[in-house]
C-alpha positions in Angstrom: -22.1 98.8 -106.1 -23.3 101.5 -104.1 -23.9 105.1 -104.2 -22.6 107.0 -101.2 -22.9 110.6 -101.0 -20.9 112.2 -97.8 -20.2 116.1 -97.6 -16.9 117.1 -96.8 -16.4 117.9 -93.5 -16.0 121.7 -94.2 -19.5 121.7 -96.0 -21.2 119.7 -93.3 -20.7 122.0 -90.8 -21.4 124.9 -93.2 -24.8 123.4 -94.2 -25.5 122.7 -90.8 -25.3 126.4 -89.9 -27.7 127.2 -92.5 -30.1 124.5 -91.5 -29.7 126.1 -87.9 -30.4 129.7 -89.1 -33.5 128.6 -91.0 -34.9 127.0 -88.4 -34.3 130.0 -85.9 -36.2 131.9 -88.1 -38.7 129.5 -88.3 -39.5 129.4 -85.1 -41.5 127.0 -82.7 -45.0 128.4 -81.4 -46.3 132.1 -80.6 -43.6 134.6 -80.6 -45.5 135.6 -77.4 -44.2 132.5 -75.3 -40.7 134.0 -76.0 -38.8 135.1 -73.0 -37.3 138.4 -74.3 -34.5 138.5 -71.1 -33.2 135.9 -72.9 -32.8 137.1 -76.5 -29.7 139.0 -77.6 -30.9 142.5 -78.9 -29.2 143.7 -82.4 -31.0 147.1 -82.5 -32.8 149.1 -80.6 -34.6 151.9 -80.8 -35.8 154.7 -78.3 -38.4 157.9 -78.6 -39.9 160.3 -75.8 -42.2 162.4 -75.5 -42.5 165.7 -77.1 -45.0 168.7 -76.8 -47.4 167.4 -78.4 -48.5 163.7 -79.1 -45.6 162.3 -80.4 -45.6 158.2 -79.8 -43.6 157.1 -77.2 -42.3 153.9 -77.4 -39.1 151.1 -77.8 -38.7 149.1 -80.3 -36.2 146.1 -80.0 -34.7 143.7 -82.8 -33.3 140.4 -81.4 -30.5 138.1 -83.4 -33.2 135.8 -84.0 -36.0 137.6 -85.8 -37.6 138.4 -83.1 -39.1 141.8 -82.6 -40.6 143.8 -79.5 -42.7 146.9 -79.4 -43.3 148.5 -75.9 -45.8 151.5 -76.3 -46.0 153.7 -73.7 -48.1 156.8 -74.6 -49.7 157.8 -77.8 -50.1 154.7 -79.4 -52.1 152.4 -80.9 -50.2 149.5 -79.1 -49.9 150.4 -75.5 -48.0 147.3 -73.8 -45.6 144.9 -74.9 -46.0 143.1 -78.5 -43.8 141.2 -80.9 -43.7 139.8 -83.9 -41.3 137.5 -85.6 -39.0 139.6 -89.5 -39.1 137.9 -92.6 -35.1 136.7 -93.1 -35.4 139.4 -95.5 -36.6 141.5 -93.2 -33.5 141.2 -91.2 -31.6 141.0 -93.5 -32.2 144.3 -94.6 -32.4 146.4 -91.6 -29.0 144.8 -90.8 -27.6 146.0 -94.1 -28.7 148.9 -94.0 -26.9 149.7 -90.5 -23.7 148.2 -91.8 -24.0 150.6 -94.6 -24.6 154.0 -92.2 -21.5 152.8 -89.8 -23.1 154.3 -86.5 -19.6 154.0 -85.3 -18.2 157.3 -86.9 -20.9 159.6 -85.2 -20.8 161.1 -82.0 -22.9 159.3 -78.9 -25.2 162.5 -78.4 -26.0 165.6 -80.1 -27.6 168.7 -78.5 -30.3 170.3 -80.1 -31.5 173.4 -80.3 -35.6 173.0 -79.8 -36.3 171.7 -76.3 -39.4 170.4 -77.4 -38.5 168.0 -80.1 -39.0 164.7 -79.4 -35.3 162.2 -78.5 -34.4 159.7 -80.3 -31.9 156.9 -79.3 -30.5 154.7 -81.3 -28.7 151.7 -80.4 -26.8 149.0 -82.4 -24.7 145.8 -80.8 -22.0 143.9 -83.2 -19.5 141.4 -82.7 -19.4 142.7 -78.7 -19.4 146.0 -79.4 -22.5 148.5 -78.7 -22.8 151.6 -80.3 -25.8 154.3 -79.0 -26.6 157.5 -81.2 -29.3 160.3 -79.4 -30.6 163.8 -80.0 -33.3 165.4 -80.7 -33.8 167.3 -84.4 -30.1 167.7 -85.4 -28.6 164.1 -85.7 -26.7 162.9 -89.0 -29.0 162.6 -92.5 -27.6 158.4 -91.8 -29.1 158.5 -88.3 -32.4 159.8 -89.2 -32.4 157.6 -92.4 -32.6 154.2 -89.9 -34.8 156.1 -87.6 -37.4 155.8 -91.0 -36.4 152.5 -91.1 -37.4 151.6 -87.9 -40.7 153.5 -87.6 -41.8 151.8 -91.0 -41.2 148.4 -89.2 -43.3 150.1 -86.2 -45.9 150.2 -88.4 -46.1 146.8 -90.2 -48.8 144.3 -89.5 -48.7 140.9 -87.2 -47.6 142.1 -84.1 -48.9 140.0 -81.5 -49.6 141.2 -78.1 -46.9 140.0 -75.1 -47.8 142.2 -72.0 -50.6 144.8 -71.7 -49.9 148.1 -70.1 -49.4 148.4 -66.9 -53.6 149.3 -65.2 -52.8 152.3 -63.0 -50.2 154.0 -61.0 -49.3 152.9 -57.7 -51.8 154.2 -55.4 -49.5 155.9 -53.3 -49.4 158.5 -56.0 -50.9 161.8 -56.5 -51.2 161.5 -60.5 -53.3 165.3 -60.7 -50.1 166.5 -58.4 -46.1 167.3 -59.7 -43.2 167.8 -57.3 -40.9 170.0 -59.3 -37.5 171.9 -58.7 -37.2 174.4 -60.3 -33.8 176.7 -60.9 -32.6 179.3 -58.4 -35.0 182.7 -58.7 -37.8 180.9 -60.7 -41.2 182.5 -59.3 -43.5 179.2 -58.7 -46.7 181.1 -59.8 -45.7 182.7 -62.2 -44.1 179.8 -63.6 -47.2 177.5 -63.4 -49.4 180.7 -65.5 -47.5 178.9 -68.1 -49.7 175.6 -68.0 -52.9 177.8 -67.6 -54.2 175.4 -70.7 -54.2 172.2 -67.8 -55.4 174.7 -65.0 -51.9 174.5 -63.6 -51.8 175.8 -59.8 -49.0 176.5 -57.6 -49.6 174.8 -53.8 -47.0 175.4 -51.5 -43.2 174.2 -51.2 -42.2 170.9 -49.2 -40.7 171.8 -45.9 -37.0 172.1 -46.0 -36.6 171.6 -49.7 -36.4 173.1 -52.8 -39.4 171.1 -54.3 -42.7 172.7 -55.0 -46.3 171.2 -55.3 -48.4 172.3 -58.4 -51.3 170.8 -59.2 -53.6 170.6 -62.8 -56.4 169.1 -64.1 -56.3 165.5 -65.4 -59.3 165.8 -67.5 -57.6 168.3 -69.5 -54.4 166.4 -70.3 -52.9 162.5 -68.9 -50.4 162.9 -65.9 -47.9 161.1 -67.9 -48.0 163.7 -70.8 -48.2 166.6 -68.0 -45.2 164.9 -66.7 -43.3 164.8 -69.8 -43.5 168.4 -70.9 -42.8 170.0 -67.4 -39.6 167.3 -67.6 -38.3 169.4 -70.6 -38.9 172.6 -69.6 -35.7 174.7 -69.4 -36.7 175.7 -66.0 -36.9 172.8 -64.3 -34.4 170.8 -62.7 -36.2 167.7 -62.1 -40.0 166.8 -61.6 -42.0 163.3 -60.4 -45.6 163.0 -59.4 -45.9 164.1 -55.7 -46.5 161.5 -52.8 -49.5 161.2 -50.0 -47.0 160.8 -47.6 -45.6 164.3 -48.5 -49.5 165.2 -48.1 -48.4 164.7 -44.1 -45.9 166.7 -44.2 -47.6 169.8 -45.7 -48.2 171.8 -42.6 -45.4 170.6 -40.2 -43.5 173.5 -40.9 -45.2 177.2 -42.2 -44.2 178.1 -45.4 -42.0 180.7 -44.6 -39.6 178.3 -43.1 -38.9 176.7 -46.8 -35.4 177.1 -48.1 -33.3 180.3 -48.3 -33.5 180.6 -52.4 -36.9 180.0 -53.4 -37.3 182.9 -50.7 -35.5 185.2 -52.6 -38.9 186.6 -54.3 -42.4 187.7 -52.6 -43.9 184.8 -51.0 -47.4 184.6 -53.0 -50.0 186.7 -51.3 -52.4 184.6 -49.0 -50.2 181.2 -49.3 -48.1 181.6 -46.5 -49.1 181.1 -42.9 -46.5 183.6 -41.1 -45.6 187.1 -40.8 -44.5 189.3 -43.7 
């Protein structure tokens, strides 16, 4: 007589999801030779830059254990890395956002120092997508998976994916900003503000609101530089200024730029028409 041993159906199918799991998180090969467009992420997190040297980077949790790590400034790991959680890894970090519902907070909340360093937050389940940012004032839950996160940051094995992009494109000034700055700001003295990076005021674009300011790289990256003059409450938008805007410089004098950055004194000795 013989033995025969047959799961159920309902079992079969339940062991088979196990065995499926387990082997996802098993892997096959490097995660390195993963395609991370491909992956589902489960949590994600997001932090700028600050005044200071805050590291700026994403970190990215996929439903299969995989991880990613894109440093972009003031980091050990500049590039792209991964590394494949423990199942108890994962396990836990998706516990403990269960637990701290990221659903009952608000999407964004306003801060008070424009300095801090931004923080986004972003967890997807069962379809839906839920995205918690700020700066120093976000919920005692929020900051509590921030730790979390960080603390995975900071574990060993990561593996490196991608390195860093080399340079900037060469059509780039990096030692140059384009900034606009808000209605009745003085460019000059508002650049005696970065005297620590040797910041200068150049001229304005012709026909724009945008001025040029250049700095020293020596004394500080142009991505940091960039950075801080983005969060500065007088300034409405900044980027790293163009050669072809180099070409443009002395089409028109300077007296011909726009009717409200004219408001004040044109600096002494920068312009090229009458007073």
């Amino acid at each position: 007589m013989r033995n025969q041993h047959f799961l159920p159906p309902g079992k079969l199918m339940a062991f088979l999801a196990v065995m499926a799991l387990a082997l996802a998180f098993q892997g096959c090969g490097s995660p390195a030779s993963v395609s991370l467009s491909k992956l589902a992420p489960v949590i994600s997190m997001s932090k700028g830059p600050c005044y200071g040297r805050c590291p700026v980077f994403t970190l990215t949790v996929y439903d299969n254990g995989i991880a990613s790590y894109k440093g972009e400034m003031h980091t050990e790991r500049l590039g792209t890395y991964v590394r494949k959680l423990e199942k108890g890894e994962m396990e836990k970090l998706l516990s403990e956002f269960k637990r701290a519902n990221l659903w009952q907070y608000r999407d964004t909340y306003r801060g008070h120092i424009p300095d801090m360093q931004s923080v986004s937050i972003t967890y997807h389940e069962n379809g839906r997508q839920k995205t918690v940012a700020g700066k120093e004032i976000r919920p005692n839950a929020v900051k509590w998976l921030e730790t979390q996160l960080d603390q995975l940051a900071l574990t060993d094995g990561w593996i490196l994916k991608e390195p860093a992009a080399a340079q900037q494109p060469d059509y780039l000034i990096p030692n140059q900003l384009l900034v606009e700055l808000q209605g009745g700001t003085d460019p000059e003295e508002w650049a005696s503000g970065y005297t620590a990076y040797e910041m200068s005021y150049r001229r304005f674009l012709p026909d724009t609101d945008f001025a040029i300011f250049s700095f020293d790289d020596s004394l500080i990256s142009p991505e940091e530089m960039l950075g801080q003059v983005r969060m500065d409450e007088a300034v409405l938008s900044a980027e790293f200024n163009k050669k072809i805007y180099e070409d443009l410089g002395e089409e028109a004098p300077k007296s011909e730029k726009p009717e409200a950055p004219e408001q004040k004194a044109a600096p002494s000795g920068k312009t090229g028409g009458s007073r």
